[in-house]
C-alpha positions in Angstrom: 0.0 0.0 0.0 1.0 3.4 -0.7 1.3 5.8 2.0 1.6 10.0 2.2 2.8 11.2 5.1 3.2 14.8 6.1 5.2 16.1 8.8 4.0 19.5 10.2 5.9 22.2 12.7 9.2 22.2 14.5 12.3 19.7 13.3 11.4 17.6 17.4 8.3 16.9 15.3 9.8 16.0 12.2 12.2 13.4 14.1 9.6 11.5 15.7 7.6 11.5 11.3 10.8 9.6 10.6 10.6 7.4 13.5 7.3 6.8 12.3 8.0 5.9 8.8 10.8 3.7 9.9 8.4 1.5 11.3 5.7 2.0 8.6 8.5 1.0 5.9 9.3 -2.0 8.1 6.0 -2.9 7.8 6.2 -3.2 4.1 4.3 0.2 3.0 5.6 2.1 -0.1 6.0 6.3 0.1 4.1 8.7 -2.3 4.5 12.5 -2.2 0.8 11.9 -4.9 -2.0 12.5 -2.2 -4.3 11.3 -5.1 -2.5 8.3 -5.3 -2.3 7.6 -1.7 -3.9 4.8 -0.2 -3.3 6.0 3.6 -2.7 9.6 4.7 -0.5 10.4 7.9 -0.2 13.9 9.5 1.4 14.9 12.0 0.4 18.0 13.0 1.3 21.6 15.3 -0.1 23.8 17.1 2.5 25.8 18.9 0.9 29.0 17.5 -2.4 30.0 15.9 -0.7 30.3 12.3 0.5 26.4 13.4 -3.0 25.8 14.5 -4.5 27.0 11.6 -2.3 24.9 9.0 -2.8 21.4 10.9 -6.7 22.2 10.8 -6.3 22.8 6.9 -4.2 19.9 6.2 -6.7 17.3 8.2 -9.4 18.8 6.1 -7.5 18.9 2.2 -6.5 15.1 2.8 -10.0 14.6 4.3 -11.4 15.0 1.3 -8.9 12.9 -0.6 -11.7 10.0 1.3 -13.9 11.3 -0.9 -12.7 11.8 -4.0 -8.8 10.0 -4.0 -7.9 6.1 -3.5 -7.1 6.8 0.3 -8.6 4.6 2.8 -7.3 5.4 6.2 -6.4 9.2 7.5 -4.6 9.0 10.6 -3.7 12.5 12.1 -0.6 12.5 15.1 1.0 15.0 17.0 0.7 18.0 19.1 -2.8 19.1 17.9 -3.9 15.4 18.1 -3.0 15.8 21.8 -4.3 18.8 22.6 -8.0 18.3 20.2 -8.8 14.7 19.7 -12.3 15.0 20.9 -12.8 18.0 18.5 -11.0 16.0 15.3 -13.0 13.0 16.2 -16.4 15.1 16.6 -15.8 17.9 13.7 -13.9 15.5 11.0 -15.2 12.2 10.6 -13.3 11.6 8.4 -10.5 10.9 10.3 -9.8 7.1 10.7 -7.4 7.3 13.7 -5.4 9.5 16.1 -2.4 9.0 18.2 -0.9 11.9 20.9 2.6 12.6 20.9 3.8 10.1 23.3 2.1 6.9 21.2 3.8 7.1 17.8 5.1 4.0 18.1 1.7 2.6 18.0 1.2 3.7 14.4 1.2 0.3 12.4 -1.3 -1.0 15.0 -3.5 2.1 14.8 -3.6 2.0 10.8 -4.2 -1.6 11.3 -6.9 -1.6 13.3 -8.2 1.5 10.9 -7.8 -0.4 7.7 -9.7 -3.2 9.3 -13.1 -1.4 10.0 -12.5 0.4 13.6 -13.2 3.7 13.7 -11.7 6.8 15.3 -9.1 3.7 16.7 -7.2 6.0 19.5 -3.7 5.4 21.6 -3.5 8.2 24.1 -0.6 7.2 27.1 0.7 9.3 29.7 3.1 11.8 28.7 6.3 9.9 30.4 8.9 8.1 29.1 9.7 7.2 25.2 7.9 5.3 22.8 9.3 1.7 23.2 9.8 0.5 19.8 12.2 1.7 17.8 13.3 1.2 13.7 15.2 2.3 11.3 14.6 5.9 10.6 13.7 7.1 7.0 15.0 10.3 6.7 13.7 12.7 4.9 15.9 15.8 5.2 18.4 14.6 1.8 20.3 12.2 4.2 24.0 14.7 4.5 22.2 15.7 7.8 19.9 15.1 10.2 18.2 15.8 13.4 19.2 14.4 16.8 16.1 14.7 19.5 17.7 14.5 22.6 15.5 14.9 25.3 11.3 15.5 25.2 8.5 17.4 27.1 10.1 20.9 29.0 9.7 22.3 32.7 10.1 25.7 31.7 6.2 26.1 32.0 6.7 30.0 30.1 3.6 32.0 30.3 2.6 31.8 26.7 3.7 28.3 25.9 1.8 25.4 26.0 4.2 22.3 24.8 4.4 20.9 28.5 0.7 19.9 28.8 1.4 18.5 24.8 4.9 16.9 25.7 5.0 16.3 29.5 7.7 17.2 31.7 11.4 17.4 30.8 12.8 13.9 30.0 16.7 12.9 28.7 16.9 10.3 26.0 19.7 8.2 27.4 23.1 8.8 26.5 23.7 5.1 24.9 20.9 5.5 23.0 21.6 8.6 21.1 25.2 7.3 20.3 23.6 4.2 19.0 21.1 6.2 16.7 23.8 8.9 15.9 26.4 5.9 14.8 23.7 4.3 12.6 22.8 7.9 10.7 26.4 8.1 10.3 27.0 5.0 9.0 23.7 6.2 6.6 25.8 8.7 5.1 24.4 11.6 7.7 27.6 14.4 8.0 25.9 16.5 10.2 23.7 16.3 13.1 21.4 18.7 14.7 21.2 18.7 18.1 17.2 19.3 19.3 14.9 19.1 21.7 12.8 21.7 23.8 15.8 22.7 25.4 19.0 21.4 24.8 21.1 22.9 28.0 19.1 21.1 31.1 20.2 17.1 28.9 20.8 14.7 31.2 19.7 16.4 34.5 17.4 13.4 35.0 19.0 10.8 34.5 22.8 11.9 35.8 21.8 14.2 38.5 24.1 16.7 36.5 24.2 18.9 32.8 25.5 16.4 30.3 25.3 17.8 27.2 28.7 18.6 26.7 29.9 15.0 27.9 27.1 14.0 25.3 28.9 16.4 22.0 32.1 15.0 23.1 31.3 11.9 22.3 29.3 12.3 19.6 32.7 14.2 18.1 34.5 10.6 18.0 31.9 9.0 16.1 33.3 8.3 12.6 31.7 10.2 9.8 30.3 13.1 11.5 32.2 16.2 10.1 29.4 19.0 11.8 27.1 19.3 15.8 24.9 22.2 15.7 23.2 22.6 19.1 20.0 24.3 19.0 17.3 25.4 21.8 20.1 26.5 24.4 18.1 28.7 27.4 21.3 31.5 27.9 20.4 30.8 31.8 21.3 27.2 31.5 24.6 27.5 29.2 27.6 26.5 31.3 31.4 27.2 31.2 32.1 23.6 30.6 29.6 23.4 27.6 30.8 26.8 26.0 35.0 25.2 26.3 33.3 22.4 24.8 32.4 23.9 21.9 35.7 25.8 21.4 37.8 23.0 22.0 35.9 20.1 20.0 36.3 21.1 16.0 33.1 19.4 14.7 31.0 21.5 17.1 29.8 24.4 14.9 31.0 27.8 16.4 27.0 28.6 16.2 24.5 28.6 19.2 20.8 28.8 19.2 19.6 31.0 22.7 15.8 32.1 22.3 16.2 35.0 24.4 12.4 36.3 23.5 12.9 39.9 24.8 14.9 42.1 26.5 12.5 44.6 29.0 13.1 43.0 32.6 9.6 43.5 32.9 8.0 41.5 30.1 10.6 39.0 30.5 9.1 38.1 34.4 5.5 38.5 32.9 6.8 35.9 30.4 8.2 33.3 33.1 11.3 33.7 31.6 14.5 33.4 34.1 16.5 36.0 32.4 17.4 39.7 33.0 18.9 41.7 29.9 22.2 42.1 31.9 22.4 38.5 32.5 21.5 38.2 28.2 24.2 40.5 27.4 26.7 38.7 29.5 26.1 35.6 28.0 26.3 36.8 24.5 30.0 39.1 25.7 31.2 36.0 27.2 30.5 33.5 24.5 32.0 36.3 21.9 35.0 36.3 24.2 35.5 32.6 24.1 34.5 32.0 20.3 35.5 34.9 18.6 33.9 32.8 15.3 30.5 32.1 16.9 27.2 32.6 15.0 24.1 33.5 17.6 20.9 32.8 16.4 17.8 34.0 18.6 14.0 34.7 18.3 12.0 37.2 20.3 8.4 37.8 20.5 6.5 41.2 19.9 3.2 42.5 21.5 3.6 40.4 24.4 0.6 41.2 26.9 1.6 44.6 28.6 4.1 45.2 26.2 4.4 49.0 26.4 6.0 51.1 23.4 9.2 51.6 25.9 9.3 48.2 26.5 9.5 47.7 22.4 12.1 50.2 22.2 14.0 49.0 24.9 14.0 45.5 22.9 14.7 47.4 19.6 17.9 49.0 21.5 19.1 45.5 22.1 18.5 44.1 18.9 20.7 47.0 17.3 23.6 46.3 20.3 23.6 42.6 20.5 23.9 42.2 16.5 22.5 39.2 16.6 24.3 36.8 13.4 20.6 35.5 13.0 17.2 36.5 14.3 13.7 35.6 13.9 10.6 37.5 15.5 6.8 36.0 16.2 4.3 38.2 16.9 2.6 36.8 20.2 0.3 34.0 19.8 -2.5 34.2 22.5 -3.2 30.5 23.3 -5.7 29.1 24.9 -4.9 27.1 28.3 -1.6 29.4 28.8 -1.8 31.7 31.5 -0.3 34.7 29.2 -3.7 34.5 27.1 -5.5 35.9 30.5 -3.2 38.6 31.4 -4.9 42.1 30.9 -3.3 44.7 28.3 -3.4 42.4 25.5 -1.8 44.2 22.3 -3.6 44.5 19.1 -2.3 42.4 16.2 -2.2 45.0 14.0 0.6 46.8 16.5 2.4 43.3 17.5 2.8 43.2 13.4 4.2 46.5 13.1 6.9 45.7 16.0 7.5 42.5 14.6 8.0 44.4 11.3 10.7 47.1 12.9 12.5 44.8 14.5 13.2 42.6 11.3 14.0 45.7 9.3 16.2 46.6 12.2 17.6 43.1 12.1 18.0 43.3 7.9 20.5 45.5 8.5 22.9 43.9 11.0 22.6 40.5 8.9 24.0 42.8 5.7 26.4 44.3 7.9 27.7 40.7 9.1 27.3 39.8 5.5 29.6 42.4 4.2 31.9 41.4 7.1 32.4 38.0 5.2 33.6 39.2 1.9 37.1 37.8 1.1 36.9 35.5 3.9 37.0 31.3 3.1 34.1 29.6 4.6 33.6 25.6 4.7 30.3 24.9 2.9 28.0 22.2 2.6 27.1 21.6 -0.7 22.8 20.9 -0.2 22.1 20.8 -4.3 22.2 22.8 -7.5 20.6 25.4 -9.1 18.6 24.3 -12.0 20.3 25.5 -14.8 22.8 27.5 -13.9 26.6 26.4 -12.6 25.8 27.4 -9.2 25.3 25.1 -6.1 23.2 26.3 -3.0 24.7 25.7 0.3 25.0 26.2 3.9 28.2 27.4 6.5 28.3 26.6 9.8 26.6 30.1 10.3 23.6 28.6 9.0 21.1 25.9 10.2 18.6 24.6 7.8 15.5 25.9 6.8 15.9 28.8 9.5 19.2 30.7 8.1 21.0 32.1 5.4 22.4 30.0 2.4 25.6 30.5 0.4 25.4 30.1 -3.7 28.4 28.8 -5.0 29.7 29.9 -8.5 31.6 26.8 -10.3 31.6 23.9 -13.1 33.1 21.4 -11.0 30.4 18.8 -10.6 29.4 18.3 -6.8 26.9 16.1 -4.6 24.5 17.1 -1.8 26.7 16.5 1.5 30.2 17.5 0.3 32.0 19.8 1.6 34.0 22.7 -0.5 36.0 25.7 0.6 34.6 28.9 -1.2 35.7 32.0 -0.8 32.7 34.7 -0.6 32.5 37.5 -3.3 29.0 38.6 -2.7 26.9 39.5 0.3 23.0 39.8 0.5 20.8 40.5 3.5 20.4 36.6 4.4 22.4 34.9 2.4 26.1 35.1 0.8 27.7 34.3 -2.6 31.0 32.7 -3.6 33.9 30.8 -5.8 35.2 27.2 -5.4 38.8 28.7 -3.5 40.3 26.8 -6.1 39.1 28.3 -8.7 39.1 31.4 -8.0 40.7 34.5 -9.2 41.0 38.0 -8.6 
């Protein structure tokens, strides 16, 4: 049988789609990116933020239709919204064959089983604690040079506008043995970088060790054989340590890039947002990880038109923006969602005003990213090759500034022939807001 699957949200999500089509492929089904040609539909779904919301809700209801008019005979919808809105989905889409919360993927070949075989609205709903016990092979589906690496699930954090612990459950390590197994076997796959992920990063192995073992964890995922790049995303700044920071200077397949959602900078918003952060304590992360890696890349998002947000506090956040100079930035306008406590607070902002902050900040941002751009010109940058551009002889690719799908890419100018997943030194020429260009070093000339 021929089955669609599509993965929805963050790249935590994403992991556990593969997970899920390891096992489906085990089970002998075939993959078709044809949702007309699709015998059974898979989503697995967001709902993080409205916009999130919105899409899963859209998705369910396109490929519900492919019931009705397309050769699909089971639609199975997973994930966060299927956690958070399985009575609705089962109530406002009959269409829906089964559902599965985020804790049960494992549980998908039984579920479509039992689908496929007449049940209706077939459910698997466990407690949000632990890991899904069987595990396979995973399909990847990110072009196989690199992949993600979920570390840990579910987050204590409990931020006033977030509501991933009551959709993940509390904060839980994966254990260390069993990410070096997974991470040896995507090497050994032909993965060259992996992506280190989960709702935070920093806190890994508190559980389970009784102490912060993520950099114990990149050290030894630096002397596994055919790993050339670690990117570590989701680090809280309060939880980033000394030892993880000389960790990443001192190991070379660590990227000299951190991901540190700061979300703001007024001392005030930040406590309405549960956040455990002052802006001195923010700026003295950032000075002292510039101090230690001169090199490093920060990459950060914030949030505008938080509840209360005053226009002094928005200034006070556009004053760090433009002093930080963040090497990568990203800016949501606040999602008021249900459940959270933030959605109650009084002095909620009007979306037409959170969208106009949002706006300054990024054109605020556009400059400092052409700034840092120049800044590279004439400089030789290691670059993953990730494909080519149709018809010209240019390749797109990435630096270790860059994470995928979220940053910048680099366009290469050359006629050597090259794969996805090598790795060329090119010296950059060009430099655009987001993303650079540059020459094969070999081939280049003045």
């Amino acid at each position: 049988m021929k089955l669609l699957c599509i993965s929805l949200g963050c790249d935590k999500n994403l992991v556990d789609t593969e997970m899920m089509l390891g096992l489906l492929n085990k089970d002998g089904y075939t993959f078709t990116d044809d949702e007309y040609e699709a015998d059974v539909i898979v989503i697995n779904t967001c709902c993080f933020i409205n916009d999130a919301k919105e899409e899963s809700i859209n998705t369910i209801l396109e490929m519900a239709q492919r019931k009705v008019d397309g050769k699909c005979k089971a639609l199975i919808v997973t994930g966060c919204l299927a956690q958070r809105y399985k009575q609705e989905i089962i109530d406002e889409i009959p269409e829906v064959d089964g559902i599965l919360g985020t804790s049960t993927y494992d549980e998908i070949s039984r579920v479509l089983s039992n689908a496929l075989g007449g049940e209706e609205h077939v459910q698997c709903f466990h407690e949000l604690s632990g890991f899904p016990e069987q595990e396979a092979e995973r399909v990847l589906t990110t072009g196989g040079h690199y992949a993600f690496l979920k570390i840990a699930e579910g987050c204590d954090k409990h931020c006033t506008y977030c509501i991933i612990p009551s959709l993940r459950g509390s904060y839980r390590s994966v254990p260390m043995e069993r990410l070096i197994k997974e991470a040896e076997s995507l090497a050994e796959k032909g993965v060259k970088e992996l992506i280190l992920v989960a709702q935070e990063t920093t806190l890994y192995g508190m559980d389970l060790y009784g102490k912060k073992s993520l950099p114990q964890l990149l050290r030894n995922l630096c002397r596994i054989s055919g790993i050339h790049w670690i990117r570590v995303q989701y680090c809280y700044p309060e939880e980033i340590t000394e030892e993880l920071i000389q960790t990443i200077k001192e190991e070379e397949k660590i990227c000299s890039y951190l991901d540190l959602p700061v979300q703001h900078a007024s001392d005030r918003i930040l406590k309405l947002m549960g956040r455990r952060t002052t802006k001195a304590q923010l700026q003295e992360i950032v000075e002292r990880l510039r101090i230690e890696i001169p090199d490093i890349a920060l990459r950060t998002t914030l949030i505008s038109g938080f509840p209360g947000e005053t226009p002094e506090d928005h200034e006070e956040l556009m004053e760090f923006v433009d002093e930080m100079e963040f090497e990568r930035l990203g800016v949501f306008a606040y999602s008021a969602e249900e459940d959270t406590p933030a959605a109650e607070f009084p002095d909620q902002v009007s979306q037409e005003v959170k969208e106009e902050r949002r706006d300054e900040i990024m054109e605020l941002q556009q400059e400092i990213s052409l700034a840092h751009s120049q800044n590279m010109i004439g400089k030789i940058l290691e670059v993953m090759i990730e494909g080519k551009v149709a018809d010209e002889n240019a390749y797109v690719g990435r630096t270790y500034m860059d994470g995928p799908g979220v940053d910048g890419m680099i366009f290469v100018q050359t006629g050597v022939e090259l794969m996805s997943g090598d790795f060329a030194k090119v010296r950059v020429t060009g430099a655009m807001e987001y993303d650079l260009i540059g020459e094969l070093e070999d081939e280049f000339t003045e």
